[in-house]
C-alpha atoms as a printed R data frame, in Angstrom:
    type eleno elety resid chain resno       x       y       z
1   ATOM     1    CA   UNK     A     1 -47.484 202.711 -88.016
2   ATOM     2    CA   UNK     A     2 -49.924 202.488 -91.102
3   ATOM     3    CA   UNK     A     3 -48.771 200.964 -94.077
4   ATOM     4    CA   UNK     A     4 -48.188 203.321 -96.914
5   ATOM     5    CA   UNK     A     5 -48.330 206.056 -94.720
6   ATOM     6    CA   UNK     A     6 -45.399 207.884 -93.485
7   ATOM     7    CA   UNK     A     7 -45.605 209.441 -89.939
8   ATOM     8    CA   UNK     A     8 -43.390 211.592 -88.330
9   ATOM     9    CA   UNK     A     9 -43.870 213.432 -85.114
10  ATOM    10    CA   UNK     A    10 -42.364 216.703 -84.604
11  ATOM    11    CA   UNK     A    11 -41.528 217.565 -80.312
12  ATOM    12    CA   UNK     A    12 -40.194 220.816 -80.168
13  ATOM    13    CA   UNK     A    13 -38.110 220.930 -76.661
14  ATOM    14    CA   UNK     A    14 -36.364 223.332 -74.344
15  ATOM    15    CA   UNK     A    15 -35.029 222.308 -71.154
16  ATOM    16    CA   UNK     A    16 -37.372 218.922 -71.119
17  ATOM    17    CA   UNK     A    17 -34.600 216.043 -69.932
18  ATOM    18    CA   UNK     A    18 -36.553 214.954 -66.962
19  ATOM    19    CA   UNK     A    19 -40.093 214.089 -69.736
20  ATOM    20    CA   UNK     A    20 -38.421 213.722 -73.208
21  ATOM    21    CA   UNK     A    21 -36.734 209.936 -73.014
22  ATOM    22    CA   UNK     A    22 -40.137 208.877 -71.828
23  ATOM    23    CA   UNK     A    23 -42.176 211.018 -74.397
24  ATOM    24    CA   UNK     A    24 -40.352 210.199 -77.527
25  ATOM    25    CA   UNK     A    25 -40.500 206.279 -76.534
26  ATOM    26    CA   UNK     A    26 -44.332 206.359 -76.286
27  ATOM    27    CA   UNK     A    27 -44.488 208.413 -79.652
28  ATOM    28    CA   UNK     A    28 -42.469 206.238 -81.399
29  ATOM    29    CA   UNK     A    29 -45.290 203.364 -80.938
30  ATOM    30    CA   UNK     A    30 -47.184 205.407 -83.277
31  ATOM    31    CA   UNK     A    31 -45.075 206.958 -85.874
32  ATOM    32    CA   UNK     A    32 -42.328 205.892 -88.046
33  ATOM    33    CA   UNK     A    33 -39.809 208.470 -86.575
34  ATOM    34    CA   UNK     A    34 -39.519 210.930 -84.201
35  ATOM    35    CA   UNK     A    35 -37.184 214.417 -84.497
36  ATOM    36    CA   UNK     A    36 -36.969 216.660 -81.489
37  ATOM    37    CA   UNK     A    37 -35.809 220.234 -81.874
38  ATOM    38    CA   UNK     A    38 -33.614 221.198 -78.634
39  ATOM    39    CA   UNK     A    39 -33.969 224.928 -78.617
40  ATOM    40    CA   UNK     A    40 -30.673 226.086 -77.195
41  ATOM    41    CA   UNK     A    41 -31.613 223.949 -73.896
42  ATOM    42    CA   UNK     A    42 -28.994 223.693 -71.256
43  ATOM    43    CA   UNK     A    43 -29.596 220.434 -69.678
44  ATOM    44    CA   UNK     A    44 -29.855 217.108 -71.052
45  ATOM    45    CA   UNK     A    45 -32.496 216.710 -73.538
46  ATOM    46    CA   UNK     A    46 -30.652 216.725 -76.732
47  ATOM    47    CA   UNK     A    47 -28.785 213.558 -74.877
48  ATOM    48    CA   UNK     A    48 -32.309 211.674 -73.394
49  ATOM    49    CA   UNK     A    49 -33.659 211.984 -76.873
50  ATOM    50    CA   UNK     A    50 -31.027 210.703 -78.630
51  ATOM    51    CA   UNK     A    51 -30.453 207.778 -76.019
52  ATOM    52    CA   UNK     A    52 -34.353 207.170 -76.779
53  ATOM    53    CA   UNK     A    53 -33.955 206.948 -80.483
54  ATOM    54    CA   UNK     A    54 -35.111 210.361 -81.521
55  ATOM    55    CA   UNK     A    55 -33.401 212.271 -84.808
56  ATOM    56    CA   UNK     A    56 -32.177 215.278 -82.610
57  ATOM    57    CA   UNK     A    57 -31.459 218.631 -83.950
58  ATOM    58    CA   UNK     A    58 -30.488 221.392 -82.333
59  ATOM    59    CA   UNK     A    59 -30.820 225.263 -82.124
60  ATOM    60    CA   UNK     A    60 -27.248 226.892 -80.787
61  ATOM    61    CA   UNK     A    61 -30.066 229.076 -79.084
62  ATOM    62    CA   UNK     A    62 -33.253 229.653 -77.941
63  ATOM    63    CA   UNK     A    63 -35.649 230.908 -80.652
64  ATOM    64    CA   UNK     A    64 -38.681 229.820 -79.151
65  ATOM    65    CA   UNK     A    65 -41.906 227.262 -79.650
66  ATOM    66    CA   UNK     A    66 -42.753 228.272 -83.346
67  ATOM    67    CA   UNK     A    67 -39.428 228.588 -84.795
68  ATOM    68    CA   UNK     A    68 -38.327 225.386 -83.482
69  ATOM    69    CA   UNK     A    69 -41.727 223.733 -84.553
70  ATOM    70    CA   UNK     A    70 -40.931 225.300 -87.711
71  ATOM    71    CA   UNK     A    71 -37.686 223.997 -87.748
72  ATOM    72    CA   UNK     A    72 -39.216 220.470 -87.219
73  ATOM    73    CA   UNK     A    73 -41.835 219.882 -90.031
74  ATOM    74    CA   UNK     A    74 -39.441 221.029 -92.702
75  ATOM    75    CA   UNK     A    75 -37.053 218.182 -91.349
76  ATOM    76    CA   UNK     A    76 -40.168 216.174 -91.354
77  ATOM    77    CA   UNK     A    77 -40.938 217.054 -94.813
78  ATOM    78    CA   UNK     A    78 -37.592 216.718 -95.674
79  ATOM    79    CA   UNK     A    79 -37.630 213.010 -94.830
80  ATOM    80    CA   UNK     A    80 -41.253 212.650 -97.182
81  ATOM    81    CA   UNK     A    81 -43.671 212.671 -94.421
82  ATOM    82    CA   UNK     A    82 -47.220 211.959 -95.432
83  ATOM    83    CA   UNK     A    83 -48.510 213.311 -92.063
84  ATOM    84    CA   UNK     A    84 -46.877 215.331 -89.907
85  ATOM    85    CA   UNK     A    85 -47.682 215.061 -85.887
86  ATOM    86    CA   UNK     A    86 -46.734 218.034 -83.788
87  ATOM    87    CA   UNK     A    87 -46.772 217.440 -79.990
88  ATOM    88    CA   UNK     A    88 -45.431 218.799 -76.387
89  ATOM    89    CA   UNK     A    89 -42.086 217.664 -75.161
90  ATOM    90    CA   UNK     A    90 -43.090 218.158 -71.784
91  ATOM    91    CA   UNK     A    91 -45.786 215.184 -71.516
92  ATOM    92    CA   UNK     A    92 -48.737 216.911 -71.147
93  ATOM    93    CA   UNK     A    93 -50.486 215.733 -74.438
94  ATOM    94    CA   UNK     A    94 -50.991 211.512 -74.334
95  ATOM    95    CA   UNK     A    95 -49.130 210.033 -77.904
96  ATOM    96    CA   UNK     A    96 -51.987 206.722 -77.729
97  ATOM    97    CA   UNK     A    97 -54.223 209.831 -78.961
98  ATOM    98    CA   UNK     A    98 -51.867 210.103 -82.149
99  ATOM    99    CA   UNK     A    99 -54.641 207.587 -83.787
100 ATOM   100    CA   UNK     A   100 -57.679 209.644 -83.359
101 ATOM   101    CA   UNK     A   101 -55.548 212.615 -84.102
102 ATOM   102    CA   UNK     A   102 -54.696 212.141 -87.902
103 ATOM   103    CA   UNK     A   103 -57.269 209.689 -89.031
104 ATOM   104    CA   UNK     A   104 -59.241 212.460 -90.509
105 ATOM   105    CA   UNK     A   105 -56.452 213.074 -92.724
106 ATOM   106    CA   UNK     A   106 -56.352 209.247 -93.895
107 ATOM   107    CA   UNK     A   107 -59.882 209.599 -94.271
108 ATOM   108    CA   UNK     A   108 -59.504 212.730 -96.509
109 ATOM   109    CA   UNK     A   109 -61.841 214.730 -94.469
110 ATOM   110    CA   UNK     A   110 -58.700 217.217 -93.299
111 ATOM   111    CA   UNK     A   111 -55.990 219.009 -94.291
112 ATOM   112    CA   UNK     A   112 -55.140 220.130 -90.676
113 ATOM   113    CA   UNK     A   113 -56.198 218.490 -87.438
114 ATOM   114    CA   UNK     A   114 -56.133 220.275 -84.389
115 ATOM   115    CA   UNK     A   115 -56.314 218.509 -80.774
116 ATOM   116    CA   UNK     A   116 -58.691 220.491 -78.857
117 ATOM   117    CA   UNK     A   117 -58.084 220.569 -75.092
118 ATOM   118    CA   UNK     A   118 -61.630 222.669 -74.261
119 ATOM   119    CA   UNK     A   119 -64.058 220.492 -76.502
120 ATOM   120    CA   UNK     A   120 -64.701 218.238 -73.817
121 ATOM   121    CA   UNK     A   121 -62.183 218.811 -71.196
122 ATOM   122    CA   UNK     A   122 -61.983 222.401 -70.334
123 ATOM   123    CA   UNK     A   123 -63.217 221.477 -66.720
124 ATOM   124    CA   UNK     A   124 -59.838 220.189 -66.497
125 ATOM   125    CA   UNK     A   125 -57.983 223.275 -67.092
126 ATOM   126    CA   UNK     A   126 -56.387 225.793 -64.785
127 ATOM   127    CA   UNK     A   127 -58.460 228.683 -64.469
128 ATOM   128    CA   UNK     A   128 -55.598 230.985 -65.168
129 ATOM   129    CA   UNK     A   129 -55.187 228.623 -68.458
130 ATOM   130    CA   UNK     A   130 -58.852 229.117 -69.492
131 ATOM   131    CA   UNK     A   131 -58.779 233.024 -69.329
132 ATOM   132    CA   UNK     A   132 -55.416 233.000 -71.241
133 ATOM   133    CA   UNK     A   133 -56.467 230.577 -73.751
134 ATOM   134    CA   UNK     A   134 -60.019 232.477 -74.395
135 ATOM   135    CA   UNK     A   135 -58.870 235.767 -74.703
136 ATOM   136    CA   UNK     A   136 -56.295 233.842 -77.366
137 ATOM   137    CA   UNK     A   137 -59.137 232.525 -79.409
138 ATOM   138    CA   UNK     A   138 -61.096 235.649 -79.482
139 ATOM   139    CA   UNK     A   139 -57.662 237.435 -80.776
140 ATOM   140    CA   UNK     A   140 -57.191 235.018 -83.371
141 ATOM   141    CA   UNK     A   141 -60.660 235.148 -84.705
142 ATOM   142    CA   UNK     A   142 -60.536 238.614 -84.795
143 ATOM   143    CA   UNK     A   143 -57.432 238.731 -87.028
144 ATOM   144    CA   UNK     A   144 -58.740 235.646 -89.019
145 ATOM   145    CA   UNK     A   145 -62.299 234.843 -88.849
146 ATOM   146    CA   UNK     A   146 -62.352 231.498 -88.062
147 ATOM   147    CA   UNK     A   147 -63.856 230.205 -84.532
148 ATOM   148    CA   UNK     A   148 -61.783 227.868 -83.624
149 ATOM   149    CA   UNK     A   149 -62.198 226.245 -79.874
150 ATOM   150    CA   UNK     A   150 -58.603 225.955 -79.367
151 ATOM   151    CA   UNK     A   151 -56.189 227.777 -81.211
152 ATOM   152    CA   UNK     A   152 -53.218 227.390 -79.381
153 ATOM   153    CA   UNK     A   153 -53.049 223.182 -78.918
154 ATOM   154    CA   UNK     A   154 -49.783 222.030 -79.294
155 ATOM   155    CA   UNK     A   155 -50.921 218.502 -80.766
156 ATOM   156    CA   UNK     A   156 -51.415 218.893 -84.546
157 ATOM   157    CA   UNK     A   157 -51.323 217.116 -87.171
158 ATOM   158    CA   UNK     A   158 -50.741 218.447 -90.979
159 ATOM   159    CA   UNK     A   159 -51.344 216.338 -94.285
160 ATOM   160    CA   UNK     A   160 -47.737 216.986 -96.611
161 ATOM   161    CA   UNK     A   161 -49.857 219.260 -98.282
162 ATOM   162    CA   UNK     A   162 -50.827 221.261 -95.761
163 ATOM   163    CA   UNK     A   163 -47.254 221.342 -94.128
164 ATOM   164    CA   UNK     A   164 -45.714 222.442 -97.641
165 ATOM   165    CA   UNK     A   165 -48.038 224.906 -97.905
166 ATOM   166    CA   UNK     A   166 -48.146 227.116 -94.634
167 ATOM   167    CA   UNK     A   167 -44.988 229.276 -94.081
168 ATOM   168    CA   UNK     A   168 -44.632 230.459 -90.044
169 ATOM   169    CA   UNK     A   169 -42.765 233.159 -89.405
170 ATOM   170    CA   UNK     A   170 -43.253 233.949 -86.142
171 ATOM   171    CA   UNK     A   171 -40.889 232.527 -83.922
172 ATOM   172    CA   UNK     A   172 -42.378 232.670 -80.412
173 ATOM   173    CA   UNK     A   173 -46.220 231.428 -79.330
174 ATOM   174    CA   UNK     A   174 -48.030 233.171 -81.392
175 ATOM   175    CA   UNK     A   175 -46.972 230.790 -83.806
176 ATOM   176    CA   UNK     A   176 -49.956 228.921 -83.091
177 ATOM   177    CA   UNK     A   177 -52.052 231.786 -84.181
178 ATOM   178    CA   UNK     A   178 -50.606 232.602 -87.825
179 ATOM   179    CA   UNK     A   179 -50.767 228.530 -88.321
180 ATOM   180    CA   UNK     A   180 -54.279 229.445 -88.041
181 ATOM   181    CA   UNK     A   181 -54.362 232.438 -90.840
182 ATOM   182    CA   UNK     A   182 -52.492 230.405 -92.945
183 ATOM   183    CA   UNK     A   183 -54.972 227.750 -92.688
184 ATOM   184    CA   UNK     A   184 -57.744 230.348 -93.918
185 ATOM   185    CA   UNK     A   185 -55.299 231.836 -96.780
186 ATOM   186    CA   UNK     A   186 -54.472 228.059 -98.054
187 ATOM   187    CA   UNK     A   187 -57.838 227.529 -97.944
188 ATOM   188    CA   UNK     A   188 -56.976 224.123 -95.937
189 ATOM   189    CA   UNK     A   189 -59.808 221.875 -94.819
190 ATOM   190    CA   UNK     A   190 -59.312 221.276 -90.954
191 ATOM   191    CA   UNK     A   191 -61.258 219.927 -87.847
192 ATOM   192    CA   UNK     A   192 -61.034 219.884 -84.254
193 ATOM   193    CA   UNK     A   193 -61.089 216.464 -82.341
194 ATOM   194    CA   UNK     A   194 -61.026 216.229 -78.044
195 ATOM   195    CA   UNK     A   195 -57.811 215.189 -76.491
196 ATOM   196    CA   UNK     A   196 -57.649 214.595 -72.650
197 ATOM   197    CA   UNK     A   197 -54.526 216.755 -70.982
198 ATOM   198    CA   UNK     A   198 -52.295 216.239 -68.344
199 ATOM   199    CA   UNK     A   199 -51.212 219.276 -66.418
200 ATOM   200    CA   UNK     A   200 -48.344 218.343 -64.969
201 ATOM   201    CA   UNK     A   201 -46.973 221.866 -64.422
202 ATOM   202    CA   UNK     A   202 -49.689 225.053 -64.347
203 ATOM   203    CA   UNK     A   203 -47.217 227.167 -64.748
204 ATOM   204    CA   UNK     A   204 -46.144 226.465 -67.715
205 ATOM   205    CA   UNK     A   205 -47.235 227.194 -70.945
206 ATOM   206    CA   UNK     A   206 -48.951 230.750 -72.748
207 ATOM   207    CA   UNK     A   207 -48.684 233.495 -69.825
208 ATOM   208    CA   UNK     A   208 -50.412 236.793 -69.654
209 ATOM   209    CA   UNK     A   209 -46.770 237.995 -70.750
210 ATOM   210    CA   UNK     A   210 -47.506 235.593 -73.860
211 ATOM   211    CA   UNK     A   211 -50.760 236.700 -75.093
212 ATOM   212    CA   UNK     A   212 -49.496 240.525 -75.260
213 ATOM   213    CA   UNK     A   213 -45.951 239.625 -76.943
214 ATOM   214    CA   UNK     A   214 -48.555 237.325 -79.421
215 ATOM   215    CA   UNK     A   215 -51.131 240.508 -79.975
216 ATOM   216    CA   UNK     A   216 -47.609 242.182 -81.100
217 ATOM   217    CA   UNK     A   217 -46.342 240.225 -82.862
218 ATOM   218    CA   UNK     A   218 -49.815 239.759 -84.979
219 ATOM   219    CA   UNK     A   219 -49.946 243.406 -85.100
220 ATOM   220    CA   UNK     A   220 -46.751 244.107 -86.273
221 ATOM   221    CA   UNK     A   221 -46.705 241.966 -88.757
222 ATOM   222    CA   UNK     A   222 -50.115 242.924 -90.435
223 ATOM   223    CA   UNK     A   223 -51.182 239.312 -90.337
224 ATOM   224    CA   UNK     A   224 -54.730 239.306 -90.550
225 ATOM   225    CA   UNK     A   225 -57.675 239.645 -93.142
């Protein structure tokens, strides 16, 4: 925790009761509170990350990653965060990082930080992962313009500004990708820092199946320049 600074991490969650006791009690070394989103899971996580000291809500069903991340910053924002951390539920992104993560918003060079798993560690990735991920990137620049190495990192983290400023509407991955228009249309300063990655499942995550429901859903909704 950093004094005068109010943290709050934001771990959207579906079906995560074997990684979210263990997740939220390493974030919560490094923020001030933690709020997990269940998204209409049908095991135990809404009862792990309570028992772990998490603020819990929950969808009645499963809207998917961006709803349910959207879900959590306005909670966040409701409780005056000054920075807003979003991360996996599923343990594949390391909360000690949290540090390196939002101190260029406490040094007021960023508006938006995003955790960038190819700036150093793309060597690390599943291959199927890299081709998905690319292709991802090139979509989103084409609809937005900016080059960003890794557009659809789960570990942000948003100055209050920045969070009361963007408005997702997408509710599935591509999510990830309007974050990034809105970052160009708010004009919002933001940088990229390295994070290592732990794949603990490579299946899981943005599928082919993905990137062609998040092309859609960009298309449909004329989100672009």
């Amino acid at each position: 925790m950093i004094e005068n600074y109010r943290i709050i991490a934001v771990l959207p969650a579906y079906n995560e009761e074997t990684s979210i006791g263990k997740v939220v009690s390493k974030t919560m070394d490094y923020v001030d509170h933690v709020i997990v989103i269940d998204d209409g899971s049908s095991d135990k996580t809404y009862e792990n990350a309570k028992q772990a000291g998490a603020i819990v809500l929950k969808h009645i069903i499963n809207r998917g990653a961006g709803a349910t991340t959207w879900t959590g910053i306005q909670a966040a924002l409701n409780l005056d965060a000054d920075i807003i951390v979003t991360i996996d539920a599923d343990g594949q992104h390391l909360p000690e990082n949290i540090p390196s993560l939002i101190r260029p918003i406490l040094e007021n060079n960023a508006d938006v930080v995003i955790g960038s798993r190819f700036k150093d560690n793309i060597d690390r990735m599943p291959f199927i992962k890299k081709i998905g991920n690319t292709l991802l990137n090139k979509i989103t620049y084409i609809f937005y313009g900016i080059n960003i190495i890794d557009t659809q990192s789960g570990f942000k983290a948003l100055s209050q500004k920045a969070a009361s400023q963007i408005n997702i509407s997408i509710d599935r991955y591509g999510f990830c990708s309007e974050l990034i228009g809105e970052i160009r249309k708010k004009k919002l300063r933001f940088v990229e820092v390295s994070i290592p990655t732990i794949y603990l499942n490579k299946n899981k995550g943005t599928t082919t199946y993905d990137g062609i429901n998040i092309l859609f859903d960009l298309i449909l909704r004329g989100i672009g320049r």
